[in-house]
C-alpha positions as CSV (number, residue, x, y, z in Angstrom):
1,X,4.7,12.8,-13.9
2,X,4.1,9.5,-12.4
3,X,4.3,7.8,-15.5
4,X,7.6,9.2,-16.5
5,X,8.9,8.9,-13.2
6,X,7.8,5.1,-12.6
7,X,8.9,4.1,-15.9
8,X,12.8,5.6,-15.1
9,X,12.6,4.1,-11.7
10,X,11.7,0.8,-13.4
11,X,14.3,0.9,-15.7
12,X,16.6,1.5,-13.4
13,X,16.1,-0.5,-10.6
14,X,14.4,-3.7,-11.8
15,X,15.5,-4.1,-15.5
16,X,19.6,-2.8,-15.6
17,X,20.1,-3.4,-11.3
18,X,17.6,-6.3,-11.1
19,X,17.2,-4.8,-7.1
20,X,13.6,-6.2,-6.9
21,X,12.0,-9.9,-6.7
22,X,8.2,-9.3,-6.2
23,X,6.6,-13.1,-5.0
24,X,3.0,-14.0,-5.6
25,X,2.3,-11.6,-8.5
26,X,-0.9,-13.7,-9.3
27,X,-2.6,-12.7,-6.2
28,X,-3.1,-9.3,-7.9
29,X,-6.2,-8.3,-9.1
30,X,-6.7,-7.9,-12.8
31,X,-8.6,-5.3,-13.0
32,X,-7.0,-1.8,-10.4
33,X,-10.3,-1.7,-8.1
34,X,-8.2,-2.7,-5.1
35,X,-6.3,-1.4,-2.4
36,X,-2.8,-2.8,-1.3
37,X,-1.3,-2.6,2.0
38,X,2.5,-3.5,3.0
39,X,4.6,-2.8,6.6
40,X,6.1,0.5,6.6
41,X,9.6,0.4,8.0
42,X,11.1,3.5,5.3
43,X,10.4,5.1,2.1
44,X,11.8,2.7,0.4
45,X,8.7,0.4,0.3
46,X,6.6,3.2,-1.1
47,X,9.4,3.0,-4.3
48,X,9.4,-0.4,-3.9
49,X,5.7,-1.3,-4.3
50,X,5.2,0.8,-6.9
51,X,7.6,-0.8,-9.0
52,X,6.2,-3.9,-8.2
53,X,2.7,-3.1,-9.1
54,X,3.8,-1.0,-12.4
55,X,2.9,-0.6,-15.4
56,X,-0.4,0.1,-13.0
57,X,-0.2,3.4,-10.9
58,X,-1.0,3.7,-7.2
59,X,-3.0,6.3,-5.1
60,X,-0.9,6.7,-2.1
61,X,-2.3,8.5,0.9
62,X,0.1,10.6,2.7
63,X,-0.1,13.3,5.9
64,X,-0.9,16.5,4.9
65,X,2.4,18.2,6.7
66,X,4.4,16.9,3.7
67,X,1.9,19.5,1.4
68,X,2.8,22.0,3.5
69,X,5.5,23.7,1.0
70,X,3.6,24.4,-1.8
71,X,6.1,23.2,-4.7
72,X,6.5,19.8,-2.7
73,X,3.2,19.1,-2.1
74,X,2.0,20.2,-5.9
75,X,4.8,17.4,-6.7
76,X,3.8,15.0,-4.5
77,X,0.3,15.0,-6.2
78,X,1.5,14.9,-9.8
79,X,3.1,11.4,-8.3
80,X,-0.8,10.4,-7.4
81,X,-0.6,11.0,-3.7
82,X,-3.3,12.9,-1.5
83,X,-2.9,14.6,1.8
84,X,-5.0,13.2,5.2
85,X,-5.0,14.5,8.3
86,X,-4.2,11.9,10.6
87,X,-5.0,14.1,13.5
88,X,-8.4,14.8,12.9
89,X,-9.7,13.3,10.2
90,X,-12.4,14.4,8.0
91,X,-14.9,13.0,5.3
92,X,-12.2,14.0,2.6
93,X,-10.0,11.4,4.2
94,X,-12.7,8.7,2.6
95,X,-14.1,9.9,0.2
96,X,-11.4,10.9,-2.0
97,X,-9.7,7.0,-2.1
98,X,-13.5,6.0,-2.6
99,X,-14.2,8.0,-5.0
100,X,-10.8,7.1,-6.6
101,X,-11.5,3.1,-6.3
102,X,-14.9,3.5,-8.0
103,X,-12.6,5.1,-11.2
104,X,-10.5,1.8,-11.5
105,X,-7.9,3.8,-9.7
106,X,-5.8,1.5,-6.9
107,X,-5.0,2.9,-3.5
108,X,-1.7,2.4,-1.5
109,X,-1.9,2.3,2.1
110,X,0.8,1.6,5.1
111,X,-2.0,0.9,7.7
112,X,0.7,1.1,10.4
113,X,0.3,4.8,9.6
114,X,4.5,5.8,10.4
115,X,7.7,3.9,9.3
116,X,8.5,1.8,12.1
117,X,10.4,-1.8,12.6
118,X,8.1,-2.1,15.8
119,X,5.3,-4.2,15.4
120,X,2.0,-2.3,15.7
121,X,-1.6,-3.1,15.3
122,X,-2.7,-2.1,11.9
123,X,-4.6,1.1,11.9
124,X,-8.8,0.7,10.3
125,X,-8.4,2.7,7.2
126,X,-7.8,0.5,5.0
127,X,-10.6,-1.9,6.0
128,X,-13.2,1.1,6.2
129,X,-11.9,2.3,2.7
130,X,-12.3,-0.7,1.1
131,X,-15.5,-1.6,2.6
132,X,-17.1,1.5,1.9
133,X,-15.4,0.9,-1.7
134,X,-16.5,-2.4,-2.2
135,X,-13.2,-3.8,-3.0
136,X,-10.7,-6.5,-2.2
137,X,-7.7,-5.8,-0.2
138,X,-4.7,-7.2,-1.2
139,X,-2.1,-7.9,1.6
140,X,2.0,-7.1,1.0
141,X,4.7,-7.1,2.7
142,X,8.6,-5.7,1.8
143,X,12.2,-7.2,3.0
144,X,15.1,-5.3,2.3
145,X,17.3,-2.3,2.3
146,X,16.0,0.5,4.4
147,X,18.1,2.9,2.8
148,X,17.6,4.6,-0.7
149,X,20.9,4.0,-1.8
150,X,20.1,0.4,-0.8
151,X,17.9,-0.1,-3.8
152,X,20.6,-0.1,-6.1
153,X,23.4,-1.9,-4.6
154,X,20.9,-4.7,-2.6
155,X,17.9,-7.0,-3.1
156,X,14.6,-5.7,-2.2
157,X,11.8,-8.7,-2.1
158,X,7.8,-7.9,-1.9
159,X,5.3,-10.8,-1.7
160,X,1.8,-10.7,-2.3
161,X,-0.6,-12.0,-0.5
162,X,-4.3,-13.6,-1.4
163,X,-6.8,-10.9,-1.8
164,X,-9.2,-10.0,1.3
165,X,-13.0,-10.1,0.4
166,X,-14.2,-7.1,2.0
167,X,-17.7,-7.7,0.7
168,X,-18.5,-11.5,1.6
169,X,-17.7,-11.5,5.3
170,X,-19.0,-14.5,8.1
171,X,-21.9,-13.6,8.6
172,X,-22.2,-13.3,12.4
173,X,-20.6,-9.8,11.6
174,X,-23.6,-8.2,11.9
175,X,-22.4,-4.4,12.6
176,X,-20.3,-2.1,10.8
177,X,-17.3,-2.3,13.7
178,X,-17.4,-5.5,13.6
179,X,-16.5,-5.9,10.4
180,X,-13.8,-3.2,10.1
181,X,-12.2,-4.9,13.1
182,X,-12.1,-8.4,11.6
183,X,-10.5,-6.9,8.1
184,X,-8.0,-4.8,10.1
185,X,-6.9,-8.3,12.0
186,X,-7.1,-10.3,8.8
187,X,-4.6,-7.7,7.1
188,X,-2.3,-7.5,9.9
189,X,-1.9,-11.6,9.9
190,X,-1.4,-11.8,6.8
191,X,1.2,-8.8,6.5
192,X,2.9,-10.9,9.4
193,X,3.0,-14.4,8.0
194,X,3.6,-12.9,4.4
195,X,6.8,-11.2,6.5
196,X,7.8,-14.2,8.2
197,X,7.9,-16.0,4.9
198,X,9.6,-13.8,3.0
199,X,12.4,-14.1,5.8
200,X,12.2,-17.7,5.7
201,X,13.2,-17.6,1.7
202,X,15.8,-15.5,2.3
């Protein structure tokens, strides 16, 4: 479903309405062992990043209330997404992404954790996830229409930013917090500056 979907969507909104500029493509890993991050300010970025990522499919965690209604949530997995329990989160919440990343599978995350214009710190999932994983995170950010119809009548713009090495850190990090903490700050400065200069362009 997520091929057929994606490929419509892509059509559609990048090829006939040309509603997407994506910025710093080459920062993208070849290979899909990765996990990208952007701001969360709608759903629009989920669309959004997606297109800007395809023909390669992502992963997306989302909360488990949206599973809730069995029909919904069986379509919201054949789209690749997985339920997590914010609330209380259990060993599912990493291993399945893990387990995912080590299939050559890429995992979408909005480390903010809820759609929000406010600036908040940057919730440690991805950093743990892609430690654990062993892979790069690679930072993102989206400007542009907040509304669905928005993405065919405006411009939506998504930059990408240098991967994050999550496996060659400075080496004073000596414990595991430590290093989730410094990869959680290093995504949330870049998110920002990648923000801030997609603003400036515009």
């Amino acid at each position: 479903m997520y091929k057929f979907i994606s490929s419509i969507l892509y059509w559609l909104l990048v090829k006939k309405c040309k509603s997407l500029k994506v910025h710093g493509k080459k920062n993208v890993p070849q290979l899909h062992r990765y996990v990208v991050t952007c701001n969360h300010e709608s759903y629009n970025e989920v669309i959004m990043l997606g297109m800007a990522l395809y023909p390669n499919q992502i992963h997306y965690m989302a909360k488990k209330e949206l599973f809730n209604n069995k029909f919904f949530g069986s379509f919201l997995k054949s789209l690749n997404a997985f339920p997590v329990d914010r609330e209380n989160p259990g060993p599912s919440t990493i291993k399945t992404p893990v387990n995912l990343l080590k299939k050559n599978k890429t995992i979408g995350m909005f480390p903010a954790g809820h759609r929000t214009t406010e600036e908040t710190p940057l919730k440690r999932g991805a950093a743990t996830i892609a430690m654990l994983a062993k892979v790069p995170i690679v930072p993102a950010a989206y400007v542009g229409p907040d509304k669905i119809m928005g993405l065919i009548t405006g411009k939506a713009h998504i930059k990408f930013g240098e991967p994050i090495d999550t496996a060659n850190l400075p080496e004073h990090l000596k414990k595991r917090n430590e290093k989730v903490d410094y990869i959680t700050q290093e995504v949330t400065k870049r998110t920002r500056e990648l923000q801030k200069e997609l603003n400036e362009l515009l």
